[in-house]
C-alpha positions as CSV (number, residue, x, y, z in Angstrom):
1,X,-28.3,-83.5,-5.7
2,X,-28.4,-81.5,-2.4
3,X,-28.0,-83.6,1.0
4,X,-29.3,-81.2,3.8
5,X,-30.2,-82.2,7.7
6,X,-34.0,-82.1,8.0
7,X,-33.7,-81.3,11.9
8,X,-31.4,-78.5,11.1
9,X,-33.6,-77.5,8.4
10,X,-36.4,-77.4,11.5
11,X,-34.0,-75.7,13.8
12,X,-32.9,-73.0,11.4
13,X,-36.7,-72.0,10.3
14,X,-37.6,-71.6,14.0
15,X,-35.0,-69.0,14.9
16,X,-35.9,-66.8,11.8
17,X,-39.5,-67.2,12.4
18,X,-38.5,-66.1,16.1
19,X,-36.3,-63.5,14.9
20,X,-39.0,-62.5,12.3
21,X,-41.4,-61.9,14.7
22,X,-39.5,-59.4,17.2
23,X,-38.3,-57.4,14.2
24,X,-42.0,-56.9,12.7
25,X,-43.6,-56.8,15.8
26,X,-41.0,-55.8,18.9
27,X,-42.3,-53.8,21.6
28,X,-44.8,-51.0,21.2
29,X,-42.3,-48.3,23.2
30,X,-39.3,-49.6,21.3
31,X,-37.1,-47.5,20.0
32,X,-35.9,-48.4,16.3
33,X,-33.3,-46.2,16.5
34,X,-31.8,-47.2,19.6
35,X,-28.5,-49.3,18.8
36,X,-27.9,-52.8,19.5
37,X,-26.2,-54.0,23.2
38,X,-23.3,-56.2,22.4
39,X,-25.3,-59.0,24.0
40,X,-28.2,-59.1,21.6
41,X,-25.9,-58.6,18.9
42,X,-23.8,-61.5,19.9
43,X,-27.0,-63.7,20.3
44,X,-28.4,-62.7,16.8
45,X,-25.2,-63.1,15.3
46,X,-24.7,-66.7,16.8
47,X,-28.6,-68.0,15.8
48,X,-28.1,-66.5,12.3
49,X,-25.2,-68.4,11.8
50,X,-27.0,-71.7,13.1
51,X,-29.6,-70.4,10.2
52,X,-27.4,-70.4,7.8
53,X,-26.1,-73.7,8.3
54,X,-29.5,-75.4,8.4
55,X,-29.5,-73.7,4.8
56,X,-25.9,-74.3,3.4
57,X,-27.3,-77.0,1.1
58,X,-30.4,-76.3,0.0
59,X,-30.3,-74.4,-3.4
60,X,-31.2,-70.6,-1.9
61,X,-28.0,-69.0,-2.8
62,X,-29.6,-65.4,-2.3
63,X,-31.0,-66.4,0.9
64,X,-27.4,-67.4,2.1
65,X,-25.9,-64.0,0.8
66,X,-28.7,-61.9,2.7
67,X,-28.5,-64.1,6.0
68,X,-24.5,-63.8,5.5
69,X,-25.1,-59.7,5.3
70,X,-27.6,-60.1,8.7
71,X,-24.5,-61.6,10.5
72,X,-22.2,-59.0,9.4
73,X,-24.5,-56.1,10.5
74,X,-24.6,-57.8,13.9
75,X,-21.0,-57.4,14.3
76,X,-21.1,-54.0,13.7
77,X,-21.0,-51.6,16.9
78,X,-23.7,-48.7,15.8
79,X,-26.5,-51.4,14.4
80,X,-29.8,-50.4,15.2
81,X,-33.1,-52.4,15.9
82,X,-34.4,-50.8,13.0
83,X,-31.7,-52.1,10.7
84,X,-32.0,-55.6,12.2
85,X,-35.5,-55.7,11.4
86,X,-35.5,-54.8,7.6
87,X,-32.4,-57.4,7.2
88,X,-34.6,-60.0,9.0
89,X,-37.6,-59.2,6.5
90,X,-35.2,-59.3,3.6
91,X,-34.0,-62.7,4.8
92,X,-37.2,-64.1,5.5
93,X,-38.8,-62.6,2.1
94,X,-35.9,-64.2,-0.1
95,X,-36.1,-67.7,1.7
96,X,-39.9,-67.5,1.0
97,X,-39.4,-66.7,-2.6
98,X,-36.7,-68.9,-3.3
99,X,-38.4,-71.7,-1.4
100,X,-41.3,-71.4,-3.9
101,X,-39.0,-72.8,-6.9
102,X,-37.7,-75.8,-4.7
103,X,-39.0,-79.0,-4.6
104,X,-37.6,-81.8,-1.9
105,X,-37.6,-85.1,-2.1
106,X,-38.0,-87.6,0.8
107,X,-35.4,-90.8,1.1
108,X,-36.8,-93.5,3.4
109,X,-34.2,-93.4,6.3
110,X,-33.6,-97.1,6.0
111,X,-31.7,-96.5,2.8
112,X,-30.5,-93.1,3.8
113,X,-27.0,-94.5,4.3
114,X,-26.4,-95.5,0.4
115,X,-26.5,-92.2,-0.7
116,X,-24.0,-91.2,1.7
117,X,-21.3,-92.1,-1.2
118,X,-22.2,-89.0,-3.3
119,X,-19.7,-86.9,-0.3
120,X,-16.5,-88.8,-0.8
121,X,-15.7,-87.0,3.1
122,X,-18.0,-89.4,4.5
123,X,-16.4,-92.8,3.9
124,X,-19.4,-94.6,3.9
125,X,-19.2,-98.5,4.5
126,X,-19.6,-100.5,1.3
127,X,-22.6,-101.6,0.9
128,X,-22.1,-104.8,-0.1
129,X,-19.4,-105.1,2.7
130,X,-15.3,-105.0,2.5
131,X,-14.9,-108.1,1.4
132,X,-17.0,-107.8,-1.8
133,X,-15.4,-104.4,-2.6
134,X,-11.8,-106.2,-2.3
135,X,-12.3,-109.3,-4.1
136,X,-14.6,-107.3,-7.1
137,X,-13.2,-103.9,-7.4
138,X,-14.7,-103.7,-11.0
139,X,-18.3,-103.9,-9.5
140,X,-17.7,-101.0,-7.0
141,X,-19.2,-98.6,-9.0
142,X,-22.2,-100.4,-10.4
143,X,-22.9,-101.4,-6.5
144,X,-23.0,-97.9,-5.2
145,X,-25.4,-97.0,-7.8
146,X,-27.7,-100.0,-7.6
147,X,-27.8,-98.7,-3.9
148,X,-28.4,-94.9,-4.5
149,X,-31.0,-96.0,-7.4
150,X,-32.7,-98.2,-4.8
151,X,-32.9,-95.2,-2.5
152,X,-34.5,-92.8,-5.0
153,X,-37.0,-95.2,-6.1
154,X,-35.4,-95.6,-9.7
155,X,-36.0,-100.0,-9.1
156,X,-35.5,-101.1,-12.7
157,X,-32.5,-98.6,-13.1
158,X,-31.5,-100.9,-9.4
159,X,-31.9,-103.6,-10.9
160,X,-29.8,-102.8,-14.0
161,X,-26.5,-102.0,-12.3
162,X,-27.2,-104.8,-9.9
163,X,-26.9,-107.2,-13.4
164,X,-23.8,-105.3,-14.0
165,X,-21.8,-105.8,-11.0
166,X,-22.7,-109.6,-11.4
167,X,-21.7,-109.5,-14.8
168,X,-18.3,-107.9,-13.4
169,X,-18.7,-110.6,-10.5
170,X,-19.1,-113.6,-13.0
171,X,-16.2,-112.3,-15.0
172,X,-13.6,-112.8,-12.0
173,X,-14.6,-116.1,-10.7
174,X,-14.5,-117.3,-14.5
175,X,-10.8,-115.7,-14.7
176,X,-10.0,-117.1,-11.5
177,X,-10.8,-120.4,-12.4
178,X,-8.6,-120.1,-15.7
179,X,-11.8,-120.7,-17.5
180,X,-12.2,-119.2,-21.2
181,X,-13.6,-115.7,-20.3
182,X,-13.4,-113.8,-23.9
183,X,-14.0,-114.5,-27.7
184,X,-11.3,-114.6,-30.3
185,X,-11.8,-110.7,-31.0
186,X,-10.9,-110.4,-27.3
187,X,-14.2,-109.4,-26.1
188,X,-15.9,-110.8,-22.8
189,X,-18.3,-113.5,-23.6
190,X,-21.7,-113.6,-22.8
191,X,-22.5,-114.0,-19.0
192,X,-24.8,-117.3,-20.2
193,X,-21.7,-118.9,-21.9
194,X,-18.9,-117.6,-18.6
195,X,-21.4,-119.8,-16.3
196,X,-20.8,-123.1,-18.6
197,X,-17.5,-122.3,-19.2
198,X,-17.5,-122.1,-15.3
199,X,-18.9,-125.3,-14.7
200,X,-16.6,-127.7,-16.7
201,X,-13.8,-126.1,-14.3
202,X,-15.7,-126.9,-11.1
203,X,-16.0,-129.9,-12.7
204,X,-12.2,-130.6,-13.3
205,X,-11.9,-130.1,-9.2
206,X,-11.2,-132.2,-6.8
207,X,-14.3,-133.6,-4.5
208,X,-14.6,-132.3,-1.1
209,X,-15.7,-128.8,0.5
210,X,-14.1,-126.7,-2.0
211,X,-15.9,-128.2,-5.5
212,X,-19.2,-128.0,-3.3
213,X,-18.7,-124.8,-2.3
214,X,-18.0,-123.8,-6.2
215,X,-20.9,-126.0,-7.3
216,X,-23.1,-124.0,-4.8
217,X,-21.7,-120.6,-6.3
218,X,-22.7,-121.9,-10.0
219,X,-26.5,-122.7,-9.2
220,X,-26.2,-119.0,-7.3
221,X,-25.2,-117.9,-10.9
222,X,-27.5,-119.5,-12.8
223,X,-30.5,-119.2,-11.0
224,X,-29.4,-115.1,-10.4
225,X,-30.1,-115.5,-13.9
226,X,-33.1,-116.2,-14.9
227,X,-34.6,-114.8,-12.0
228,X,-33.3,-111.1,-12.9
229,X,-30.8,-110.4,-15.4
230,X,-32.9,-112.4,-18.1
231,X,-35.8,-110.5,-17.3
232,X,-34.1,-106.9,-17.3
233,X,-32.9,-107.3,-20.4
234,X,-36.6,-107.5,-21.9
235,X,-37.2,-103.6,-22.8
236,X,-40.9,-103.5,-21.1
237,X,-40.0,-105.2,-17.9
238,X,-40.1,-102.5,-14.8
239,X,-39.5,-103.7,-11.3
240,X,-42.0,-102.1,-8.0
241,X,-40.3,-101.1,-4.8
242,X,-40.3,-104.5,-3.2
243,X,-38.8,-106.7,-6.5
244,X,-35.9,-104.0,-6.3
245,X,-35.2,-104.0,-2.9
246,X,-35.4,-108.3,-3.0
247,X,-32.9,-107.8,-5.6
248,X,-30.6,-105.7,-4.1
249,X,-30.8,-108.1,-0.8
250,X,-30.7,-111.0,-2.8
251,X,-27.4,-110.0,-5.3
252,X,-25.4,-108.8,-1.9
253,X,-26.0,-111.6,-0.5
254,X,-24.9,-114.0,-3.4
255,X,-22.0,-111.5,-4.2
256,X,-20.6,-111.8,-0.2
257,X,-21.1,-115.4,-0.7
258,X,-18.9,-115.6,-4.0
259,X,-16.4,-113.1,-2.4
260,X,-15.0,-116.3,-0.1
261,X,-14.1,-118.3,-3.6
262,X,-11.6,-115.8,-4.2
């Protein structure tokens, strides 16, 4: 998946269409032949390279190569107007042709910033916030792509990994407690059974703030549930833009909740 600057996208389009329309047009006494001042040539040189930056991430590789070629014929000395002007039609023939295979996809800017973790250069924030990440490192993963699925519109597929990471989430608290977390073949029990298993050990605590606080983080459990996990695991259940985005909402903010347990 290609992340690309809409504005630049904008910016770069109107200086070839600019430059497009002095090299088929020009004036009607110019003189193709006549060579390039430095000036011009350091002009065209510098907006083609602000062109092919607006395109560096689209998928026009040929484009780039012939907008690449336009920049190095502006650094030589001897380059006419006339060459200018058949490598500006190249250029803007090959963007129009490679255009015509690509298809872009809008991402509502509200969720723009979880699929900033696809460039690792970024260092996006975590979505769920540092202190989930820390105390749940084994949900990381399933986080960031409940957040990137959310953004693409891919709800049920959200709402999938966002069961996952609780799974992962339900897993730790029930270790942390010292509660029986696997079977005899060593295999992590079912999140139905962690919950109970979870409860006797709240149980087994002493009253006050910290058993209430732990009592509050079982009902969270439970009730996250049967109000999603249940239901996603029932093949013909699909979720609309709104159930996935409650979900995601909801699950971070159960998950920074049950981050303080630990």
């Amino acid at each position: 998946m290609h992340e690309f600057s809409a504005d630049r996208l904008r910016n770069a389009l109107q200086r070839l269409a600019h430059f497009v329309a002095i090299a088929e047009h020009g004036n009607i006494d110019q003189d193709w032949l006549e060579l390039l001042p430095a000036d011009m040539r350091e002009v065209g040189q510098t907006a083609m390279q602000g062109t092919l930056e607006g395109v560096a991430n689209l998928p026009v590789p040929i484009t780039q190569i012939a907008i690449s070629e336009l920049i190095e014929t502006f650094e030589v000395d001897g380059t006419t107007y006339d060459e200018i002007r058949k490598r500006t039609s190249e250029v803007n023939n090959t963007l129009r042709r490679e255009l015509m295979t690509v298809r872009l996809y809008c991402v509502d800017p509200k969720h723009a910033d979880l699929l900033k973790s696809t460039d690792p250069s970024t260092k996006p924030k975590p979505p769920f916030g540092v202190e989930v990440e820390c105390n749940f490192p084994d949900a990381i993963d399933d986080i960031a792509e409940a957040g990137k699925c959310l953004a693409l519109r891919r709800n049920t597929a959200c709402v999938f990994h966002l069961m996952r990471a609780m799974e992962t989430t339900v897993a730790a608290l029930v270790q942390h407690t010292g509660a029986t977390l696997t079977d005899q073949k060593g295999e992590t029990l079912p999140w139905g059974i962690l919950v109970a298993n979870l409860k006797s050990k709240i149980e087994a605590m002493a009253k006050g703030k910290q058993q209430d606080d732990w009592l509050a983080a079982h009902s969270m459990l439970h009730s996250v549930n049967r109000a999603f996990r249940t239901k996603t695991a029932h093949p013909e259940k699909t979720y609309s833009d709104e159930q996935a985005e409650n979900a995601f909402q909801a699950v971070k903010s159960f998950m920074q909740e049950l981050a303080t347990l630990i």
